[in-house]
TITOR-620756 format. One record per residue (C-alpha): residue in one letter; x, y, z. Coordinates in pm, whole numbers, plus 32768, in hexadecimal, padded with zeros to 4 digits. Example, Ala and Ser with C-alpha at 12.3 -4.5 7.8 and 13.67 -1.06 7.14 Angstrom:
residues 2
A84CE7E3E830C;S85577F9682CA;
END
This chain:
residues 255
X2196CBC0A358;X2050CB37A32F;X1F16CBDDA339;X1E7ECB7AA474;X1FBECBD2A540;X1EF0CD20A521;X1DC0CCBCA588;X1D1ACD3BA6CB;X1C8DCC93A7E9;X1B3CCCFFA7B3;X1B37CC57A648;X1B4ECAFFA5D3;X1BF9CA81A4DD;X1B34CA44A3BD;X1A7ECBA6A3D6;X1BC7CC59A438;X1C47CBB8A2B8;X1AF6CC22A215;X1B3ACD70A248;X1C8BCD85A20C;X1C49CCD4A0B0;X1B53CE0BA046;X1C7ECEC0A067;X1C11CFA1A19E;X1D28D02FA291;X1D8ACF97A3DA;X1D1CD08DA4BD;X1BDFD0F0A422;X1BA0CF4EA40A;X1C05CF92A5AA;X1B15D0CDA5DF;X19C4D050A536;X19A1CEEDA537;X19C9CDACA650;X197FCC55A65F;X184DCC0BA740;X17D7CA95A79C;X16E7C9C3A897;X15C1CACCA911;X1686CC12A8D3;X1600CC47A797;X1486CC73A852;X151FCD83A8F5;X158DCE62A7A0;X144BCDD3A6E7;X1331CDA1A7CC;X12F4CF03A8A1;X11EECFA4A7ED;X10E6CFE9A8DF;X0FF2CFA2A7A2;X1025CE35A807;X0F25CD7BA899;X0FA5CCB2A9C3;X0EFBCBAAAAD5;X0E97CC3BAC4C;X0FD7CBD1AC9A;X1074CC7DABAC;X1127CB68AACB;X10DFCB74A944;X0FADCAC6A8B3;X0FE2C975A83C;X0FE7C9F5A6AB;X10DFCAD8A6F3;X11A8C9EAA791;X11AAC8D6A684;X11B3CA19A575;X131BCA7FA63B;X1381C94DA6C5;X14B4C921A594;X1561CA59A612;X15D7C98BA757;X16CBC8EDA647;X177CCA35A602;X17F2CB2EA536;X186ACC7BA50B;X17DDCDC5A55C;X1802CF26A4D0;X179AD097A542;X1832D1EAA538;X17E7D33BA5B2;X16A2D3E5A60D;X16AFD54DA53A;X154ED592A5C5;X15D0D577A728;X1725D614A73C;X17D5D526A6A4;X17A1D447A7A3;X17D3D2C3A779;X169BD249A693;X15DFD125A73D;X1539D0E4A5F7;X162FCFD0A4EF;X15F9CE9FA449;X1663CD2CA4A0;X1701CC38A384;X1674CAECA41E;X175FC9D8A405;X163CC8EAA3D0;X1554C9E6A333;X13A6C98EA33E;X12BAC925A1F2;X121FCA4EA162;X10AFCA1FA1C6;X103CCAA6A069;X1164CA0A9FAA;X1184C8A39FCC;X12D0C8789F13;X1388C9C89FE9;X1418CA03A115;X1409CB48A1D4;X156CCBCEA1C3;X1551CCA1A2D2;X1486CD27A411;X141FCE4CA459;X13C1CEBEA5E7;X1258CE23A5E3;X1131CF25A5C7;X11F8D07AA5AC;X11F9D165A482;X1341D115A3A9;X1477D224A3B0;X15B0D25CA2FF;X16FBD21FA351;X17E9D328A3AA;X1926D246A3E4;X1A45D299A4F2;X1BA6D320A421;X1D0AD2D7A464;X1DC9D405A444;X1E5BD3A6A32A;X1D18D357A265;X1CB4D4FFA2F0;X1DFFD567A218;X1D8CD4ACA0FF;X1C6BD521A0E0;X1CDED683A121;X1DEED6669FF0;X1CE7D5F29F0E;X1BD6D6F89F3C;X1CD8D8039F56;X1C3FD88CA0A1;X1D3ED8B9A1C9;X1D39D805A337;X1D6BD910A409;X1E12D8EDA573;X1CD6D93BA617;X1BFDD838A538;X1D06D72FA58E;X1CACD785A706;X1B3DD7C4A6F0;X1AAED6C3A7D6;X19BCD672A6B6;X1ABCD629A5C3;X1A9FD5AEA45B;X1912D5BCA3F3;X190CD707A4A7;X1A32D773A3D8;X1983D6DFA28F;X1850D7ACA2FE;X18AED8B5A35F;X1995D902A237;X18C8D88CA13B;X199CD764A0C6;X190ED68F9F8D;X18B9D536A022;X1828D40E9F63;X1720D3679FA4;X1724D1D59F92;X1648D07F9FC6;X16DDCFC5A100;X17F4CFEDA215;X190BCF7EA19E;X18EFD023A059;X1901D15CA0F6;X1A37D0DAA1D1;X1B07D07EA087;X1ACBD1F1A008;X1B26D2A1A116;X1C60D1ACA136;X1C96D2359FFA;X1C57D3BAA020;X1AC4D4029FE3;X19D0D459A10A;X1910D374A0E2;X17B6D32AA165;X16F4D203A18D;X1595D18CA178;X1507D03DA1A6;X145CD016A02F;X144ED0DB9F01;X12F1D1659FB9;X134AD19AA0F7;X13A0D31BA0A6;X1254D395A0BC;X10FAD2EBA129;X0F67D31EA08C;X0E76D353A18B;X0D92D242A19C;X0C49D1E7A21B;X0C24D087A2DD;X0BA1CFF0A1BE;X0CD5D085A0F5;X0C53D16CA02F;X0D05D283A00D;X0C8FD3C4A0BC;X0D93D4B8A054;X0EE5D5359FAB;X101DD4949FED;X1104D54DA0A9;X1275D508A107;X12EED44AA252;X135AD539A388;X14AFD4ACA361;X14CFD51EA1FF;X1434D648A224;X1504D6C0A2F7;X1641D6D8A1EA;X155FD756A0F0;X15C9D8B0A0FC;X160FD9A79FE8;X170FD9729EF2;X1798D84A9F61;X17EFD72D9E5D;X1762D5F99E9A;X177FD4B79DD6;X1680D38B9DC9;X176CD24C9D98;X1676D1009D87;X16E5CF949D18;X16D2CF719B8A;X15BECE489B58;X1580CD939A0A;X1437CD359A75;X1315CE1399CE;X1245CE359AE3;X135ECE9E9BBC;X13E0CF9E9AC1;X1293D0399AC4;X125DD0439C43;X13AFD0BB9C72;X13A6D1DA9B78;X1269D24D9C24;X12EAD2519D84;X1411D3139CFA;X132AD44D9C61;X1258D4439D9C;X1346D4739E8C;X1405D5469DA0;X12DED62C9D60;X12B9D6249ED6;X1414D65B9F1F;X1417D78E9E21;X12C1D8319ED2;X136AD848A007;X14CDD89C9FA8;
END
């Protein structure tokens, strides 16, 4: 049978096969991620009420022309909110179908699109059941009847008892792990685990400290892994290895 006999209503075709080609399960592909298209995409990017809009209450003209290549489509991803009882997350990304120039990189595009103006989070990605017993075999800790019930389901369980979890650069990354038995977390670049208070000039003005989401599963004893894209590129070595032992010392402070 072919692949996109699978595919669900909300996806289309292309982005339903992207997926599916990282190796990610069905249902989780079903739970986190749809096709959007036309203006629906200003409605899961552009709600930050950061944004400066006209009297009317329509976008400035920038931020028009800035957005104006979502319209074309693409696909968009969120999971759970850990910080509000696991709640849906109305923070994701958007893979642009016709992605924008990089303003301060001529020769790139910007892969993907963050909701406009709010503070970046981490994915905590929706589980099929059978992903759950995966992950339970692996780490050796038991899914209980009553965890299985629990209203707040899998990242409560993975809280709650402590269960290592690994943390990795981008979506779908994090998908194709826990397809394959790791609870796996999300964030949106190799810095996005903890932010340096800056000044508006950007200087900075204090310590780094580790993002709410984060935070929040750094608790005692639990084993977590840092899993980042291997680079060849010097400079990228280098400002990957030192994102890695700041969150890490970060991660270690708390837990």
């Amino acid at each position: 049978m072919n692949a996109i006999d699978f595919c669900d209503t909300n996806f289309q075709d292309h982005h339903w096969e992207e997926w599916l080609a990282s190796g990610v399960d069905r249902e989780i592909i079903t739970l986190n991620v749809k096709s959007l298209e036309g203006t629906t995409p200003y409605e899961y990017l552009i709600y930050s009420p950061k944004i400066s809009r006209r009297n009317d209450g329509r976008l400035r003209d920038r931020d028009l022309k800035k957005y104006c290549h979502i319209e074309h489509g693409g696909w968009w991803c969120s999971g759970i909110d850990p910080l509000d009882e696991y709640n849906l997350m109305m923070w994701g990304c958007f893979k642009p179908d016709k992605p924008r120039r990089d303003p301060s990189k001529e020769s790139k595009y910007i892969k993907y699109e963050h909701p406009y103006k709010e503070p970046t989070r981490a994915f905590f990605l929706q589980v099929s059941n059978a992903a759950w017993t995966l992950v339970s075999r692996y780490s050796g800790i038991e899914v209980k009847s009553e965890d299985w019930k629990h209203p707040w389901g899998f990242w409560y369980w993975v809280w709650r008892k402590n269960v290592p979890i690994v943390i990795v650069e981008g979506a779908k990354k994090a998908a194709c792990l826990l397809t394959a038995g790791y609870a796996a977390i999300a964030i949106p670049g190799v810095n996005a685990g903890y932010r340096t208070p800056k000044d508006e000039d950007g200087n900075i003005i204090g310590k780094p400290f580790l993002v709410p989401d984060l935070k929040h599963f750094a608790t005692p004893y639990r084993r977590v892994t840092i899993c980042f894209d291997h680079d060849k590129k010097p400079e990228t070595v280098q400002r990957v290895r030192t994102a890695i032992k700041r969150m890490g010392k970060l991660l270690a402070v708390e837990g």
